[in-house]
C-alpha positions in Angstrom: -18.1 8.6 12.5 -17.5 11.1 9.8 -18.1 14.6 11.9 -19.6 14.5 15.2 -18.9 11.8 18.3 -21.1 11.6 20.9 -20.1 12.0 24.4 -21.6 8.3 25.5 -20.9 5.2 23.7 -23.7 4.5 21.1 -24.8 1.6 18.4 -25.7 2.4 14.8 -27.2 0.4 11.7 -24.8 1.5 9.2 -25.9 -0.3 6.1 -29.9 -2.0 6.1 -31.2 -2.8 2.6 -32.9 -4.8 0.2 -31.1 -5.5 -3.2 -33.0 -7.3 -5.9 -31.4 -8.3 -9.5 -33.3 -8.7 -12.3 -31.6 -10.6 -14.9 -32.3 -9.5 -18.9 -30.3 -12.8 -20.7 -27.6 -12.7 -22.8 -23.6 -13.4 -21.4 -22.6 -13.8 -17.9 -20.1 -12.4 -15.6 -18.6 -13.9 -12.3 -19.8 -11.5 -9.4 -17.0 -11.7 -6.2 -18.0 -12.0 -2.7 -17.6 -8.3 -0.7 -19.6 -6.8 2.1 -22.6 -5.3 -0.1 -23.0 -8.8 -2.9 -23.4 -12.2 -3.0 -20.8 -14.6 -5.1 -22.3 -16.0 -8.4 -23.2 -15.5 -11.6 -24.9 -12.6 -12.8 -26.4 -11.6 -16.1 -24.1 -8.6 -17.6 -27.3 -7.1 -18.8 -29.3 -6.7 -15.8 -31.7 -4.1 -13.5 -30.4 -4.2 -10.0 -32.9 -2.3 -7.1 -31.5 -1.2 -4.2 -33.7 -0.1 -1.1 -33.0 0.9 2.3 -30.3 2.4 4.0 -26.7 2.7 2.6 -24.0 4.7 2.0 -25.1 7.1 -1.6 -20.9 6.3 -2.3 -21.6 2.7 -2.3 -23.2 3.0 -5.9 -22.3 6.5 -7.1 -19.3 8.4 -8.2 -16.7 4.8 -7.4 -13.3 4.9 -8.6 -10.9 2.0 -8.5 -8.3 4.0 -7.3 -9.6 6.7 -4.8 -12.8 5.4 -3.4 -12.2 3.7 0.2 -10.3 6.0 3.0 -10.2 2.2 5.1 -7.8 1.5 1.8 -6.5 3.9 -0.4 -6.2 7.8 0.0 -8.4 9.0 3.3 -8.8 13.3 2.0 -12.5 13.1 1.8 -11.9 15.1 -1.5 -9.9 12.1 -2.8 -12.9 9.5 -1.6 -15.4 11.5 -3.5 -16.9 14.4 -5.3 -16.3 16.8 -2.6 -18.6 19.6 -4.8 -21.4 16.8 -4.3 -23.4 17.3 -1.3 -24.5 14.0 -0.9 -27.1 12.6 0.9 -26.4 11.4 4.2 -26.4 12.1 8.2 -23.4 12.9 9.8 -22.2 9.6 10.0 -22.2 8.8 6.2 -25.3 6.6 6.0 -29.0 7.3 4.0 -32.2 6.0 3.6 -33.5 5.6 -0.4 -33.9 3.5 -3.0 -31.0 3.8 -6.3 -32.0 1.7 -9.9 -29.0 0.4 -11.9 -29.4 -0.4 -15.4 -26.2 -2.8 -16.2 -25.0 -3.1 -20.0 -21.5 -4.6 -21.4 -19.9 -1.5 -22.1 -21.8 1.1 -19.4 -24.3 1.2 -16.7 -27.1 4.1 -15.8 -27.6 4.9 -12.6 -30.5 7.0 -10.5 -31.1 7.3 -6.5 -33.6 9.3 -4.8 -32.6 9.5 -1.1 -33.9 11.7 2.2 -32.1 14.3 3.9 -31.3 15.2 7.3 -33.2 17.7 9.0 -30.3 20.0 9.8 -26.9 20.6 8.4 -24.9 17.9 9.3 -27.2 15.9 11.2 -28.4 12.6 12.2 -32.4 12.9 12.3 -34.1 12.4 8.9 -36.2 15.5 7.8 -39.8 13.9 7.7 -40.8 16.4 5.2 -40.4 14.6 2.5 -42.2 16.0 -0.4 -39.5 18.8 0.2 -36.5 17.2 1.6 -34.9 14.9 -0.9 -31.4 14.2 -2.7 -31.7 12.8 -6.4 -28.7 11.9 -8.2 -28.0 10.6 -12.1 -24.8 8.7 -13.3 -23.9 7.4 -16.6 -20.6 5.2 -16.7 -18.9 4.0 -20.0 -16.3 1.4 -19.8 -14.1 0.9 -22.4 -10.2 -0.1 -23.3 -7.0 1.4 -24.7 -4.4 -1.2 -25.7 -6.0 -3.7 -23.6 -5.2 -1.6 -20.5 -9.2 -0.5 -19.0 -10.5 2.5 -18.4 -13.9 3.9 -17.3 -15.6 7.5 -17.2 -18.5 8.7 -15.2 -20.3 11.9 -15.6 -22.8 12.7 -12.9 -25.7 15.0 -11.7 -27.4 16.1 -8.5 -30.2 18.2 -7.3 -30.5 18.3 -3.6 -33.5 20.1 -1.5 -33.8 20.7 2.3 -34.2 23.3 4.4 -30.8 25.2 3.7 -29.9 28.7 4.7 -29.2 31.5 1.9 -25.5 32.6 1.8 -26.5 35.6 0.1 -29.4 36.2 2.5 -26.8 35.3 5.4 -24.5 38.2 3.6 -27.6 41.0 3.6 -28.2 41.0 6.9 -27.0 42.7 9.6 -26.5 40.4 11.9 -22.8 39.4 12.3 -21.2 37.3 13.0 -23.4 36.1 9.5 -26.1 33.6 11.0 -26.8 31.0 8.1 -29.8 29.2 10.4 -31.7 32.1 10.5 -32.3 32.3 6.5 -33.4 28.5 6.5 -36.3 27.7 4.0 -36.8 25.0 1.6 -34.0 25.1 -1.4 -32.6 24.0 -4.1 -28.9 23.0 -4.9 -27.8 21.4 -8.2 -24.3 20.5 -9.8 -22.2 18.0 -11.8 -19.3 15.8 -11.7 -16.9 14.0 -13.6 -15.0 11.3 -12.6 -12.3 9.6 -14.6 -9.7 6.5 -13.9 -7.6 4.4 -16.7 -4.7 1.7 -16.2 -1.5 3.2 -17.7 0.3 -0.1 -17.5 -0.4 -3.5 -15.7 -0.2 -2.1 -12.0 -0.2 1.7 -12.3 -3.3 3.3 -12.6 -4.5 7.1 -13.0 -7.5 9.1 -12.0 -9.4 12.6 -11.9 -12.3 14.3 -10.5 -14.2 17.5 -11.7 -17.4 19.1 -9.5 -19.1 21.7 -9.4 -22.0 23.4 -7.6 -23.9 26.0 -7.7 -22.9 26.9 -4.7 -26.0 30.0 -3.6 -26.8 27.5 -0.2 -25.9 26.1 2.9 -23.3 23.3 3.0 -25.6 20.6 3.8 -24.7 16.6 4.4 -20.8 16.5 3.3 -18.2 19.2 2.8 -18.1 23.1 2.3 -16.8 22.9 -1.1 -18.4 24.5 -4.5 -16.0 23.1 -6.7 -13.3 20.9 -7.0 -10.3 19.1 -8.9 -8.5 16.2 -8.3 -5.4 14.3 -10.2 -3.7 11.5 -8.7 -1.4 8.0 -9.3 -2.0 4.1 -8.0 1.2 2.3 -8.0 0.5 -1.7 -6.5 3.7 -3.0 -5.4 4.4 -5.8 -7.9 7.5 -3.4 -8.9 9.3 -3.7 -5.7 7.9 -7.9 -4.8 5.2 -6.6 -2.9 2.2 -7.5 -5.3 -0.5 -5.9 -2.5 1.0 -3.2 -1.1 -0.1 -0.2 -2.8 1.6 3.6 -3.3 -0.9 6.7 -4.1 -0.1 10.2 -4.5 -2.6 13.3 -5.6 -3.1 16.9 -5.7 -6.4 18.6 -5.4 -7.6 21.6 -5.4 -10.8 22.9 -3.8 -12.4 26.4 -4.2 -15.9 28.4 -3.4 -18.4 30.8 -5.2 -17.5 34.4 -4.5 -20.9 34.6 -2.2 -19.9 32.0 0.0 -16.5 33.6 0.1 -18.6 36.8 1.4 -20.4 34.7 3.7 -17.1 33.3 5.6 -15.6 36.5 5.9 -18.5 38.0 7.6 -18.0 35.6 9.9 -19.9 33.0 9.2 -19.3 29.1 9.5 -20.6 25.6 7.6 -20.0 22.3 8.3 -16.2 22.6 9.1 -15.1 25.9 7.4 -15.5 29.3 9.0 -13.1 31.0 12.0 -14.2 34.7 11.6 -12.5 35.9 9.1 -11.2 34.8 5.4 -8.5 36.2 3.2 -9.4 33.7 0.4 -6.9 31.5 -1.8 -8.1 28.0 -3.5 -7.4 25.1 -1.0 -4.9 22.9 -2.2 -4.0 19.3 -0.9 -0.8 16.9 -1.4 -1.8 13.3 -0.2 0.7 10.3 -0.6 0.1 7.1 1.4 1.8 3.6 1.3 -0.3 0.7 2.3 1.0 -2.5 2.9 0.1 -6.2 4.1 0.9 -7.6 7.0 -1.1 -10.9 7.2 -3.7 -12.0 4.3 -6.2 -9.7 5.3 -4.6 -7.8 7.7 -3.3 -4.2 6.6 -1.2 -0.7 7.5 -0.8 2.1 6.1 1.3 5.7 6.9 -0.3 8.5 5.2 0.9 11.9 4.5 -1.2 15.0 3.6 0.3 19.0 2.9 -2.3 21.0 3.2 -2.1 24.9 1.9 -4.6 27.7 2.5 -6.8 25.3 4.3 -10.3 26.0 4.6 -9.8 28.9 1.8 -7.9 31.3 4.0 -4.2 32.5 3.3 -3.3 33.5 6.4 -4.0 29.7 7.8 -1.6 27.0 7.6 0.1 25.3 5.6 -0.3 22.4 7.2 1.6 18.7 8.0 -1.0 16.0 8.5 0.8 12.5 9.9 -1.8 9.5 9.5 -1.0 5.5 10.6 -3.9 3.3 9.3 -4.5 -0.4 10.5 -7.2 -2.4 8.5 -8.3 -5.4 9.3 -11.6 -7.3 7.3 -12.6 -10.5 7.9 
């Protein structure tokens, strides 16, 4: 679970969808066996439709290199877009339906997805001429002296039933109360997402987001806009060939109203104690996973974390992580 347990046990369909290929002739490409495909051969110019319920990450904004906390880096700003509010309850997953255009040097992506019906929430707002997450992608794949390299600019325009900061800021109740400036809005932004092979086994990556930042942190992370640079070291070096070292920076920040709205007191989905004297979040991650058995794997994790949820007079903090993956 991403942000909220419950109290008794319970069962969930993570991941229930129909995926259909449509294949457009020309060359082939070997597809591998994971949990969301099927081995074979595949078409490299193709139309793949995807409907159901799925994580929004497992087709947008990838990166070879910071993509999979059960893997690599586990900073949700290092697993994603963290100025993208993407769709999903509070446990990750969404119901939609995402079209894939497929071509040998890039791919075109668009998803139209529902939302929850409150801010971090599991029910599905049954509004849905009103409540709805689209997203666009375009990827270009390409080479520089034989090492690969990929670039992927995306765009989003979200709307639910979010609260105003602004509208949160001119009242006079305080501590600010964001649900009671809920109606139906909009929220838009953009994203670039970047990752290239330096040399055989070291690879590098950045993020850029933005949003615009005027409503209420929705489905992911109370973050307007982001920045993120960071190393993948596999441990060929050192006789290891799949262990893997990672280390990033980010940097996380918010628009000036939502900076109003915090200090008045208010909170979002995990930001918010009361008070803010505001500085730029910034984040030092370096982990170090290594196998154990075939497809057994650990991992120790360290993250430095300064000005954390935008306030200078919190932290800095030490976070101490121990990861054991297993996949069968």
């Amino acid at each position: 679970a991403f942000r909220l347990g419950t109290k008794v046990p319970n069962v969930t369909f993570a991941r229930l969808f129909i995926r259909q290929t449509i294949g457009l002739g020309g060359e082939q490409e070997t597809v591998e066996d994971d949990e969301l495909h099927l081995a074979g051969k595949q078409d490299v110019s193709r139309l793949t439709l995807t409907l159901g319920k799925i994580s929004v990450k497992d087709i947008f904004d990838n990166n070879t290199y910071a993509n999979d906390p059960r893997t690599q880096f586990m900073n949700w700003a290092l697993m994603a877009n963290e100025a993208w509010d993407y769709p999903a309850d509070s446990l990750g997953y969404m119901t939609g339906f995402a079209v894939e255009l497929n071509q040998p040097h890039w791919t075109a992506r668009y998803g139209f997805f529902q939302m929850p019906s409150v801010s971090n929430g599991i029910g599905q707002d049954e509004h849905y001429l009103e409540a709805w997450g689209m997203v666009t992608e375009f990827e270009r794949r390409y080479t520089v002296n034989g090492h690969p390299g990929a670039i992927r600019f995306l765009a989003f325009l979200n709307s639910a039933h979010m609260g105003s900061y602004q509208a949160a800021v001119d009242s006079p109740i305080r501590p600010a109360n964001i649900v009671a400036t809920e109606a139906y809005r909009y929220k838009y932004g953009f994203g670039l997402n970047v990752e290239q092979e330096i040399i055989k086994n070291v690879g590098a990556f950045a993020r850029l987001g933005w949003s615009d930042g005027q409503n209420e942190a929705w489905t992911f992370a109370d973050v307007d806009h982001t920045a993120s640079l960071g190393l993948s070291i596999k441990g060929e070096f050192w006789g290891r060939a799949n262990d893997t070292f990672g280390l990033a920076g980010v940097f996380n920040g918010i628009t000036h109203v939502h900076q109003e709205f915090l200090a008045a007191g208010g909170t979002g989905i995990l930001a918010g104690d009361g008070n803010l004297n505001y500085g730029w979040e910034k984040i030092m991650e370096a982990y170090y996973d290594f196998e154990i058995w075939k497809t057994l794997h650990g991992a120790l994790d360290y993250q430095f974390i300064s000005d954390p949820a935008y306030n200078r007079a919190r932290g800095p903090v030490s976070v101490l992580g121990a990861r054991l993956h297993w996949s069968f």
